[in-house]
C-alpha positions in Angstrom: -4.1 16.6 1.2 -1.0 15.2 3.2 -0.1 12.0 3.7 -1.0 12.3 7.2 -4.3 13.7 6.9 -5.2 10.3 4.5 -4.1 8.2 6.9 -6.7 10.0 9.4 -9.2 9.8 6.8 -8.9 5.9 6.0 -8.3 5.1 9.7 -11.6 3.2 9.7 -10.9 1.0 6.8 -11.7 -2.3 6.0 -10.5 -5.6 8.1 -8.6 -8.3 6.6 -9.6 -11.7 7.7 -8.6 -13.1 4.3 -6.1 -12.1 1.5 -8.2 -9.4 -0.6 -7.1 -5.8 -2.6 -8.0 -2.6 -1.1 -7.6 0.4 -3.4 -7.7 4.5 -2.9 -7.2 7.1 -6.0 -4.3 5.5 -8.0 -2.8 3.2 -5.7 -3.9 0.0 -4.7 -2.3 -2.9 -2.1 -3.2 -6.7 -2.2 -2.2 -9.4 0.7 -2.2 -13.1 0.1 -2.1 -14.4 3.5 -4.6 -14.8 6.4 -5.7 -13.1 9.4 -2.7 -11.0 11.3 0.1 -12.8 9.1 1.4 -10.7 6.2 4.3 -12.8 4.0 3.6 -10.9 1.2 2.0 -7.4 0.1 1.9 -6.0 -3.6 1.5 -2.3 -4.2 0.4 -1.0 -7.4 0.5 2.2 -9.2 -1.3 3.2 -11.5 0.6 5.9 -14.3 -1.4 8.7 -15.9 -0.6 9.8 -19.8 2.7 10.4 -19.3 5.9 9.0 -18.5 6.6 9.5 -14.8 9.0 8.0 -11.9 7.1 5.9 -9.6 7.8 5.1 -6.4 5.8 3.3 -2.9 6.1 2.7 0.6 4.4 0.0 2.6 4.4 -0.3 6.3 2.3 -0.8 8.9 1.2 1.3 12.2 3.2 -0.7 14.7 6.3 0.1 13.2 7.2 -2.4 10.0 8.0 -0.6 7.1 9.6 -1.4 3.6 10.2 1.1 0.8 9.8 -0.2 -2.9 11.3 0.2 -6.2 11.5 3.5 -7.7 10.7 3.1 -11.5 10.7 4.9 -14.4 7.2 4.0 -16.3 6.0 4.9 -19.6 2.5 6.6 -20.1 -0.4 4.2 -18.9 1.9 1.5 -17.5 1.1 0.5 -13.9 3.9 0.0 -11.7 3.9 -3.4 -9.5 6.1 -4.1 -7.0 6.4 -6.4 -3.4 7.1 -6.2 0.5 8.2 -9.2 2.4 6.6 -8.4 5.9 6.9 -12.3 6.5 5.4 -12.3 9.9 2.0 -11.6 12.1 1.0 -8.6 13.5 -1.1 -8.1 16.8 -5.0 -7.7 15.7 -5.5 -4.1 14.7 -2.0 -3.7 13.1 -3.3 -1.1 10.1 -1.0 -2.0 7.3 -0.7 1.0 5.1 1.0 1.4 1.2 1.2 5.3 -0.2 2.1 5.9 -3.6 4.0 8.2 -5.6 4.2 9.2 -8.9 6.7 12.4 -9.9 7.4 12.2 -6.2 3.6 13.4 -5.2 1.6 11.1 -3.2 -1.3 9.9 -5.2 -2.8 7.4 -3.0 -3.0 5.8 0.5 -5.2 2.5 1.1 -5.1 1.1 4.4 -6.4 -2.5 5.8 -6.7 -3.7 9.8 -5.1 -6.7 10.1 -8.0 -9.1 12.0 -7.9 -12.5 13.1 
């Protein structure tokens, strides 16, 4: 499935009105900050058996976007890595991170940013 095709899929997800982690398949993103202001966002990856190079993007649908780290990772090693938005987002912002691992897209969790 594309990358576009998940973002229809998870268009409905979840509101954040408080910091919280929202995962799909092997990627997962967490915000620590209330309501519509995003400071920071973690992405995480999580590796399969072997060693792969791991990569994420975060951004949201009003046009913010930040790419990550790309990492080489040993076998069952998650990657971890941050985005700075550092600043609030009119209500219904989606903020989106997809991950990659061996340049495949292996996950795509979305939140609406609420007040």
């Amino acid at each position: 499935m594309s990358a576009a095709a998940c973002g229809l899929v998870l268009a409905a997800g979840p509101p954040a009105a408080a910091e919280g982690k929202w995962c799909n398949h092997s990627v997962c993103i967490e915000t620590y900050d209330h309501g519509t202001y995003a400071g920071r966002v973690e992405v995480s990856v999580t590796n399969t058996n072997q060693p792969n190079r791991i990569s994420a993007r975060v951004w949201t649908t009003n046009g913010w976007s930040s790419p990550t780290k790309v990492e080489d990772v040993g076998a069952f090693r998650t990657y971890r890595d941050q985005a700075y938005p550092q600043r609030h987002f009119p209500a219904g912002t989606r903020l989106c991170a997809e991950g990659f691992r061996g340049g495949h897209s292996v996950g795509l969790p979305c939140v609406t940013l609420t007040n």
